[in-house]
C-alpha beads as a LAMMPS data file, in Angstrom:
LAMMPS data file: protein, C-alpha beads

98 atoms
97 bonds

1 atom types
1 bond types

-500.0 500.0 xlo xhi
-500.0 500.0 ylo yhi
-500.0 500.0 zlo zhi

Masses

1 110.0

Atoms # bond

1 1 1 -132.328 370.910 -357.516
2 1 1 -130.971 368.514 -360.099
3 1 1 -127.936 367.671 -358.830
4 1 1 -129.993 366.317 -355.338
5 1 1 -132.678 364.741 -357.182
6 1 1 -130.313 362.541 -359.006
7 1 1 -126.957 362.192 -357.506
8 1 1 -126.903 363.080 -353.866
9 1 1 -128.931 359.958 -352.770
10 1 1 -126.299 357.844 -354.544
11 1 1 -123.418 359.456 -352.679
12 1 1 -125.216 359.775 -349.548
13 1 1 -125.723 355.509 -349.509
14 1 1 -122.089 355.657 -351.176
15 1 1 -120.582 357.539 -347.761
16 1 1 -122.028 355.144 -345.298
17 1 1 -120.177 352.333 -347.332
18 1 1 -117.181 354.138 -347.271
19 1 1 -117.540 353.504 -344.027
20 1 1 -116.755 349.794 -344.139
21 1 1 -114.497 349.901 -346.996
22 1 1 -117.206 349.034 -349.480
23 1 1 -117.620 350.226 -352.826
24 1 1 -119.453 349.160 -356.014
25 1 1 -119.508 350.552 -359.648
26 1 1 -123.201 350.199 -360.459
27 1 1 -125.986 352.288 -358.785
28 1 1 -128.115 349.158 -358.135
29 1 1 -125.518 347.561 -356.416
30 1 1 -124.977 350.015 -354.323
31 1 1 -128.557 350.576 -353.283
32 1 1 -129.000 346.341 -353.184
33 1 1 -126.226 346.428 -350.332
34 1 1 -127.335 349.101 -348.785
35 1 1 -130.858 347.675 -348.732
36 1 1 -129.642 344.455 -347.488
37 1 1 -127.007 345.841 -344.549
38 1 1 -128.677 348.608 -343.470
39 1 1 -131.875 348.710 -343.930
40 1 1 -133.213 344.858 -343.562
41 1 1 -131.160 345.069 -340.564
42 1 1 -133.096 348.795 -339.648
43 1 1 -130.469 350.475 -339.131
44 1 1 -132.192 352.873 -341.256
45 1 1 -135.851 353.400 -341.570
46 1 1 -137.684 350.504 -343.834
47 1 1 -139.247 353.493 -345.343
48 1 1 -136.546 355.094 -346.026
49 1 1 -135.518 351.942 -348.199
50 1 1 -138.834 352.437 -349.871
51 1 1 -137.907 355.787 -351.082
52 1 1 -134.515 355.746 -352.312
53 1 1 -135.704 353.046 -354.544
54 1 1 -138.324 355.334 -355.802
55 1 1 -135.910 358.019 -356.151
56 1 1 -133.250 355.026 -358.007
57 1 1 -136.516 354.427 -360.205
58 1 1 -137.367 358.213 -361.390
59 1 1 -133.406 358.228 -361.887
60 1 1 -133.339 356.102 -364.278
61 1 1 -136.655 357.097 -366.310
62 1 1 -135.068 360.737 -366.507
63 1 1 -131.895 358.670 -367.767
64 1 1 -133.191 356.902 -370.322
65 1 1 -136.826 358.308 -371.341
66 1 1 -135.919 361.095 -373.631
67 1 1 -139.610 362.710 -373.345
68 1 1 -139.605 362.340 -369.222
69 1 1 -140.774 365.429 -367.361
70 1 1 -140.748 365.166 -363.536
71 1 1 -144.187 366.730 -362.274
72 1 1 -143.304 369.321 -359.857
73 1 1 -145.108 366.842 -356.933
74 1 1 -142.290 364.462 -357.706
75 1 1 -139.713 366.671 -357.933
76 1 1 -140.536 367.827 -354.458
77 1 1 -140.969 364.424 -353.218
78 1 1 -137.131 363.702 -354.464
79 1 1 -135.744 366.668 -352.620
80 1 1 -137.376 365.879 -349.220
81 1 1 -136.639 362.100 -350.010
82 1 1 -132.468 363.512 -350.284
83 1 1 -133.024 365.980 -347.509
84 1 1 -134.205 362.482 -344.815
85 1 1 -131.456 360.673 -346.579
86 1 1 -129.079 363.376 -345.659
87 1 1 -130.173 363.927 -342.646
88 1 1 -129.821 360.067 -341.711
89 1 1 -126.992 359.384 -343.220
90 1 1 -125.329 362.397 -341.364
91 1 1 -126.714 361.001 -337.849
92 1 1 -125.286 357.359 -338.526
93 1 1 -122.150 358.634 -339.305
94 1 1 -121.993 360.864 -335.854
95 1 1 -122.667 357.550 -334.149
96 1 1 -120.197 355.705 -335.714
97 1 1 -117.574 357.692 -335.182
98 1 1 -118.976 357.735 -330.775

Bonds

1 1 1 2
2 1 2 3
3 1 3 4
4 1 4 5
5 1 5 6
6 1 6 7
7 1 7 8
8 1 8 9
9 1 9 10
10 1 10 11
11 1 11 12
12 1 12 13
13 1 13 14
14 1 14 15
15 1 15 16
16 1 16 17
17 1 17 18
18 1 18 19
19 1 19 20
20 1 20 21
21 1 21 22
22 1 22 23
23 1 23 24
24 1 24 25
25 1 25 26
26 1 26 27
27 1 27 28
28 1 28 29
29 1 29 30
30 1 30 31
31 1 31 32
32 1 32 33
33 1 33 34
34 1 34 35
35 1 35 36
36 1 36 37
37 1 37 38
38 1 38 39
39 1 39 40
40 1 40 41
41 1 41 42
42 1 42 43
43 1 43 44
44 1 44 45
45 1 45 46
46 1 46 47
47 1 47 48
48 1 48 49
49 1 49 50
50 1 50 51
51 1 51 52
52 1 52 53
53 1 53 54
54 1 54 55
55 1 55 56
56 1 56 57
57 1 57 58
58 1 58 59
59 1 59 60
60 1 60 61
61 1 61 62
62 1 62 63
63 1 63 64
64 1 64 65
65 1 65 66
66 1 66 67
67 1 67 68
68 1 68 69
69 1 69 70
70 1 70 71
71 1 71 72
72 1 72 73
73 1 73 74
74 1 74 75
75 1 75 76
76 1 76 77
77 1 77 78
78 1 78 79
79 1 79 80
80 1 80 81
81 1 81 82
82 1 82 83
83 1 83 84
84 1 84 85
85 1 85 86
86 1 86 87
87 1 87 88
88 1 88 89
89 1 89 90
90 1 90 91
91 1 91 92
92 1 92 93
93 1 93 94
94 1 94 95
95 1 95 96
96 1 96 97
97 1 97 98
């Protein structure tokens, strides 16, 4: 469950850029544009936006706090946050391709 709760979100937001040719180097950029071009614009849910950047900020605590241990509450509330995300991401990408 490690490998969702810290790098699927990132590729998930990284496929719908592919989409439009976008790419950045840097998480936070990546989840900045994404914030600002699809989800300010709703074409994904605000809350949605809400959660990947509480997913970007448990990311980076488990980064760089040596002593961080994700309660198991968390942890579950990062794989259902990746499991929307996928799901979204996966619908968005249907339509774009109609």
């Amino acid at each position: 469950m490690l490998i969702i709760e810290r790098i699927m979100p990132y590729f998930m937001l990284l496929a719908v850029l592919a989409l439009e040719r976008k790419d950045f180097k840097r998480h936070k950029d990546v989840i900045a544009y994404f914030n600002q071009h699809y989800i300010n614009t709703e074409n994904f849910p605000k809350k949605l936006g809400h959660k990947i950047s509480l997913a970007q900020s448990i990311r980076e605590d488990s980064d760089y706090d040596d002593e961080y241990i994700a309660s198991e509450e968390k942890t579950q509330t990062q794989i259902e946050t990746a499991e929307e995300l996928i799901n979204q991401v996966e619908q968005y990408i249907q339509d774009f391709e109609k």
